[in-house]
N, C-alpha and C positions, 0 to 999 in steps of 0.2 A: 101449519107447523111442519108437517112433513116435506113441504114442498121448500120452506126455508131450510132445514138440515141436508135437504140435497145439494140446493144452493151453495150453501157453509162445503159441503163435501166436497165438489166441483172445485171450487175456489182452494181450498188446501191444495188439491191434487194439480192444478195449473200451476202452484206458488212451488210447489216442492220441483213438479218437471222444469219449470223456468229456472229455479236457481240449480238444479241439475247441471243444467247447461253452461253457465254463467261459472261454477263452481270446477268443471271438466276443465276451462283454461286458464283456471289461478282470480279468476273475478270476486271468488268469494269463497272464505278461508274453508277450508276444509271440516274443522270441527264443528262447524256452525251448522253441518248438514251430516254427520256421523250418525247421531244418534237415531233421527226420523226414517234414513235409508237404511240402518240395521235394523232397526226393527221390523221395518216393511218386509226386510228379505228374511229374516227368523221368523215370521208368521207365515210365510209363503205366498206373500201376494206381493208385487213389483211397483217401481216407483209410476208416476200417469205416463200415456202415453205408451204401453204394455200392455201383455196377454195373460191371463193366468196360464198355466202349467197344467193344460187338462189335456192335451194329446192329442186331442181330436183337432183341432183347426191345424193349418198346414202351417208348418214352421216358416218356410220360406214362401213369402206371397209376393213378388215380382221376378220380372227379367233381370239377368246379370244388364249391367250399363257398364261400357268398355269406356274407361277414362282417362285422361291424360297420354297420349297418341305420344309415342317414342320411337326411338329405333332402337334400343334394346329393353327397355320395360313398358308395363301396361299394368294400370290400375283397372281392377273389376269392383265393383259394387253390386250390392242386394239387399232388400228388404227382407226382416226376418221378424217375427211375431212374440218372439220370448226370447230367453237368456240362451244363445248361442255360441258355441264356436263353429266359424266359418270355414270356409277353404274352394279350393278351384285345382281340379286336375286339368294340366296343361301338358300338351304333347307335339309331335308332328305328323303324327300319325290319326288316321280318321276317327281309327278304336281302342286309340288311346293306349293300346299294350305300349308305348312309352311313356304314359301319362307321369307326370309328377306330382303329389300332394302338395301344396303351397297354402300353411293356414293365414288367417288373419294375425295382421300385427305386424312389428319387427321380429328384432333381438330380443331375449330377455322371458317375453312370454305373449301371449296370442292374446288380440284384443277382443276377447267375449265381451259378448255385445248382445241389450235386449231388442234394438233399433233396426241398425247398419250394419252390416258386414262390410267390409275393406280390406281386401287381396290386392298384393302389391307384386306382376310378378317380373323379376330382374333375371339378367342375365342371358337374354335374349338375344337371338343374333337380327341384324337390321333386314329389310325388306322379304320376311318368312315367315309363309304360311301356320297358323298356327292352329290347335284345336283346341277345346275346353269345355266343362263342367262344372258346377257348383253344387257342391253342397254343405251340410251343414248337420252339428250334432247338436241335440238339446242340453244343455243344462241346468239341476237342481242342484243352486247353492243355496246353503243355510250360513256356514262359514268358513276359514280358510281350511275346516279338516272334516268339513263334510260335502262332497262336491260329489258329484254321481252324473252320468251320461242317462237320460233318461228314454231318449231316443235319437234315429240317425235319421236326416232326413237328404239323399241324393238324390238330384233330377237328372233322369235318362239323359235327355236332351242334352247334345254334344252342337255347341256356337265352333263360331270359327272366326279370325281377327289373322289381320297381316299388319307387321309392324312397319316403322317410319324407317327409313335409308335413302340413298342415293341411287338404290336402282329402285325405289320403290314407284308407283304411279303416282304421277302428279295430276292428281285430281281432288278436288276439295271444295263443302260447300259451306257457305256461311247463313246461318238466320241469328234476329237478333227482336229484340224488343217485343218476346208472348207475353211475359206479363199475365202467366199462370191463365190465358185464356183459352181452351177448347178448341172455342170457335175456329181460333187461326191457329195453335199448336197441330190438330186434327191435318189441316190440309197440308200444312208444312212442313209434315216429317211426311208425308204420305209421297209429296214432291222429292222431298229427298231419296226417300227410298228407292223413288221412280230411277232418280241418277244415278243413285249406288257409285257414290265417292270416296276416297282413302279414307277420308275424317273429313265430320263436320266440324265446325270452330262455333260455340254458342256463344256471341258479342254482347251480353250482358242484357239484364231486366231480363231476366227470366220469372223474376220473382215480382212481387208490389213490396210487403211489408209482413216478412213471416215469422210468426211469434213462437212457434211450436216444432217441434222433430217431425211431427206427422203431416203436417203443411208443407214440410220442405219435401217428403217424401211423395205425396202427391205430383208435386211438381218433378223430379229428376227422377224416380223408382217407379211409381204407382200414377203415370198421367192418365187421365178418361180419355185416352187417344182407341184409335181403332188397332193400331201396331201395340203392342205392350214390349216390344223386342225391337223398340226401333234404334236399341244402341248397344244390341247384345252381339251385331257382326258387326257395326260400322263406328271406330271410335270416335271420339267427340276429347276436345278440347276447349278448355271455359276462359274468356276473358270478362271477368264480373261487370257490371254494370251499379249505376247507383243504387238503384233499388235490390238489388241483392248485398249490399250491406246495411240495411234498414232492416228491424228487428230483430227481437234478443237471440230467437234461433241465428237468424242469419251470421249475428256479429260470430258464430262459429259455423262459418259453413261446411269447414272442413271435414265436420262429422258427415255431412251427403257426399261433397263432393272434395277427394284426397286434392292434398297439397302436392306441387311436382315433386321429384325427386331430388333430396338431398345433393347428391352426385352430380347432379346437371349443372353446379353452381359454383363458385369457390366459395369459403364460409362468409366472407363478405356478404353474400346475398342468399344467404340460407332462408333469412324472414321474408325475400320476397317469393310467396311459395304458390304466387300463380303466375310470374310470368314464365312466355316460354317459347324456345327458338329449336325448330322441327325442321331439319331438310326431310323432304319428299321427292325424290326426282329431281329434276331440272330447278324445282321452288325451294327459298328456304320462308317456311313461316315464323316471324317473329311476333309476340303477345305481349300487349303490354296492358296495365290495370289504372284507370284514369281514377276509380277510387271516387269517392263522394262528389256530388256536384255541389256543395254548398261551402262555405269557409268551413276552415276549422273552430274558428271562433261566434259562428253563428249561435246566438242566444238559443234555439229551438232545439240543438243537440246538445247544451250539455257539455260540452267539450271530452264529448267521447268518440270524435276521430281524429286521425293525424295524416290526414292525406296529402298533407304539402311535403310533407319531409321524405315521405314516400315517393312521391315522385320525385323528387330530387335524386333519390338512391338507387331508382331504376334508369336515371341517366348515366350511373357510372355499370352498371348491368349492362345496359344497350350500347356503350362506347364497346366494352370490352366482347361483349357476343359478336356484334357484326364484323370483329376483324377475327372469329374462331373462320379457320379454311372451310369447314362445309358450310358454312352460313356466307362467307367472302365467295367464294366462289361460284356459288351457285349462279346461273343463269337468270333467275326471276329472284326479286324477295320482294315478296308481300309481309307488311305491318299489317296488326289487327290492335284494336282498342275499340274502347264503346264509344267514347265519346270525341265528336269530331276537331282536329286539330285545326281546322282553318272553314272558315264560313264568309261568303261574299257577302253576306248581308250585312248593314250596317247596325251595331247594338242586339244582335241577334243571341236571344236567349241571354239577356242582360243580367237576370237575377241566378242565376245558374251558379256562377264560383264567386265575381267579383262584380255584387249590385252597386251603379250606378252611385248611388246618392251613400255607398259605405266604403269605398275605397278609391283614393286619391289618383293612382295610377289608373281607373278608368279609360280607355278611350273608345271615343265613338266610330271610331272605323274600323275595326276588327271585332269581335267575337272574344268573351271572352278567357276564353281557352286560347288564347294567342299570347297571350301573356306568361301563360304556365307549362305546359308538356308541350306547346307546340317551341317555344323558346328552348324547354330544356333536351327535346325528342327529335323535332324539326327538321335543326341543322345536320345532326348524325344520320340522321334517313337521308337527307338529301348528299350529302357527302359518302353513302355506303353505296348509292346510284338505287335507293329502290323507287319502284315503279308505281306500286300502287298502296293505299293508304286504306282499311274497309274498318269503317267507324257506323255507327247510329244513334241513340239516344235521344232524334229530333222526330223519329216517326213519322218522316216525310221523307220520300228517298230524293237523291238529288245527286246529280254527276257533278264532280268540280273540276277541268281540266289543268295539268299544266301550265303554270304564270312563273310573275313573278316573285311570291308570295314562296312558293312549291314546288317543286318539279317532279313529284309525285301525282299520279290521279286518284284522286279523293272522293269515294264511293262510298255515300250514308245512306241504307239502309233503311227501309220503310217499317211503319209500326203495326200494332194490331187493329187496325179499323177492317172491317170487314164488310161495310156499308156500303161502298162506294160512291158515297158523298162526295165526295174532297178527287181532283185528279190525282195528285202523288201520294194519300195519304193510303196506302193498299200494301199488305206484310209481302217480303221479298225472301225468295232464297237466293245467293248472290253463289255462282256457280264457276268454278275456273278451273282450267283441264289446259294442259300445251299439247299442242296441235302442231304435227308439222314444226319444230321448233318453236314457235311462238303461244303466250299464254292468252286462249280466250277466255272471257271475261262474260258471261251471259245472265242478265237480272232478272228473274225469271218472276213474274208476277203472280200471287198466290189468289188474288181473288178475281184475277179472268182466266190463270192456266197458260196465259201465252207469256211470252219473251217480251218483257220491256224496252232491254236494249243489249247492245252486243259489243264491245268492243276487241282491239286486238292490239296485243303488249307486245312491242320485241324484247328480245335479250337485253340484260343490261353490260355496257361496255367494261 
């Protein structure tokens, strides 16, 4: 009997955090979740997925993670154990006597948070050294007129971050397809590290199918890596993958990881709030989000994505970005997406967008992703003269050169196998730095340590 009312307990507390979630972005009306989370918070205990308010455990339990890599802003994030307001003193200075307080949130009012913290910081100048801090004050709210700071919690520890520009270093590395595993997370930020790149670009399935705030935080705040700060100097930009928009947490990932910047977009493409086009030096990197691999109208979901229509809107994003002059100009531009836009194999990965025996336009000589973003993406990469393409989602790395299909080089990406069973099937950091005017290109194999392969990209005309 005891063991049953725990059960029952458990089960409330997962129902109330889930529709939490679900309820943060209009999914479910508000009233229907007033009363259960007032009360929680007038008793002094918090919704699941929380800490109580005893003092004693550390407010802040991760590294900041440097997100969304700009030339004039930079999102920080952190994990925080209770009802928080966040913040980050940012400066140019090493001890900060110029630091600035920048809390959480916009306009209007600071997004206290019992989860996530989210520092957004703008107005930055491009390719400059920067410094930084996080911390955080506790709070006990009961309701909107009793609200008290109950403690401050700042970490000494001063990070440091250089922003995206034209004089900045064009260095960058890509991994793609952990899939919340250890095993290969562990060695591939450790590689990374080894490199110490402008930004790394995480190419999507970071995730499987995560249901809960504290599952996503694991993965992107709190990973069982040996580094816990493997994103506190070196920023990281995200292009989703399919399995990070599977599950209720995920369908808002927004809360781990911030959406770009407003500003970076005309209101046109306000909702598309992960693509994104970074000059670095000599590079411009453009991102694009390939979204669900299944129909939209596939029975098993429900008809709770709309990925075709999205892609659709990110071909008038990407006609109009690649004629901005620093993204035109630039000497290299590398595309990034998870999922790969051209495959030599015949019906490869058939069931993926457009199965075989469920859609009429079928054909057996392409991939089916040749039909969709490579039609709508394709032709504008290959008319803006870029070079190289860095896709995954197949967990098999594999070089596609130059045809007539492309005139781009088409770089997928190996996945988490860690056995070394399979020849190709071994996770990759895909690593690219210009050299001498030219961008190399080196695939750096995570479960032997050596270089796969190397290639070498001239400018583009």
């Amino acid at each position: 009997m005891q063991e049953l009312t725990k059960t029952k307990t458990m089960k409330r507390r997962e129902f109330l955090r889930n529709a939490a979630i679900v309820a943060a972005s209009g999914g479910i009306p508000a009233e229907m979740l007033a009363t259960p989370l007032q009360t929680s918070l007038q008793e002094g205990s918090l919704p699941a997925d929380s800490h109580p308010s005893s003092g004693e455990a550390s407010l802040i339990d991760s590294e900041p993670v440097l997100q969304n890599y700009a030339d004039t802003s930079m999102g920080i994030a952190f994990s925080v154990t209770d009802w928080a307001n966040g913040y980050v003193i940012c400066g140019e200075k090493p001890d900060l006597i110029d630091g600035k307080k920048v809390w959480s949130g916009g306009y209007r009012m600071t997004a206290m948070d019992n989860e996530v913290v989210q520092v957004r910081l703008t107005g930055l100048k491009p390719a400059t050294l920067y410094y930084y801090k996080i911390g955080a004050d506790r709070i006990e709210y009961k309701d909107g007129y009793h609200i008290r700071i109950t403690g401050n919690e700042e970490k000494a520890q001063v990070y440091s971050f250089r922003t995206a520009g034209k004089e900045a270093k064009a260095h960058f590395c890509v991994i793609n397809d952990t899939h919340a595993s250890w095993e290969v997370i562990n060695p591939t930020i450790n590689k990374v590290l080894e490199l110490q790149p402008s930004c790394v670009i995480w190419n999507g399935d970071a995730c499987n199918t995560e249901e809960t705030i504290a599952a996503q935080k694991r993965i992107f705040l709190k990973p069982e890596i040996d580094r816990r700060d493997f994103a506190a100097r070196i920023p990281y930009l995200f292009c989703p993958g399919n399995h990070d928009n599977r599950g209720l947490a995920n369908r808002h990932l927004e809360r781990i990881w911030m959406y770009r910047q407003p500003e970076e977009r005309q209101p046109r493409d306000w909702d598309l709030g992960r693509n994104f086009a970074v000059r670095m030096g000599d590079v411009a990197l453009v991102g694009l989000d390939t979204g669900e691999d299944k129909l939209d109208t596939n029975p098993k979901f429900c008809n709770l994505f709309v990925s075709e229509p999205y892609r659709v809107a990110q071909q008038a994003w990407l006609r109009d970005v690649l004629r901005q002059p620093e993204i035109k100009k630039a000497p290299f531009l590398v595309a990034v997406c998870h999922i790969p836009l051209f495959d030599p194999r015949p019906k490869a990965n058939p069931g993926d967008l457009y199965p075989a025996d469920t859609h009429p336009d079928y054909s057996s000589n392409f991939a089916a992703w040749q039909r969709t973003c490579s039609k709508l993406w394709g032709p504008l990469l290959d008319k803006a003269g870029c070079q190289l393409l860095l896709t995954a989602h197949q967990h098999c790395y594999r070089l596609d050169k130059p045809g007539e299909a492309h005139r781009w080089t088409q770089i997928v990406g190996g996945g988490p196998d860690m056995s070394g069973e399979k020849k190709e099937r071994f996770p990759t950091v895909i690593e690219g730095e210009v050299k001498d005017g030219k961008l190399v290109v080196s695939i750096h194999n995570v479960y032997t340590g050596a270089v796969q392969e190397t290639l070498t990209i001239d400018k583009r005309r």
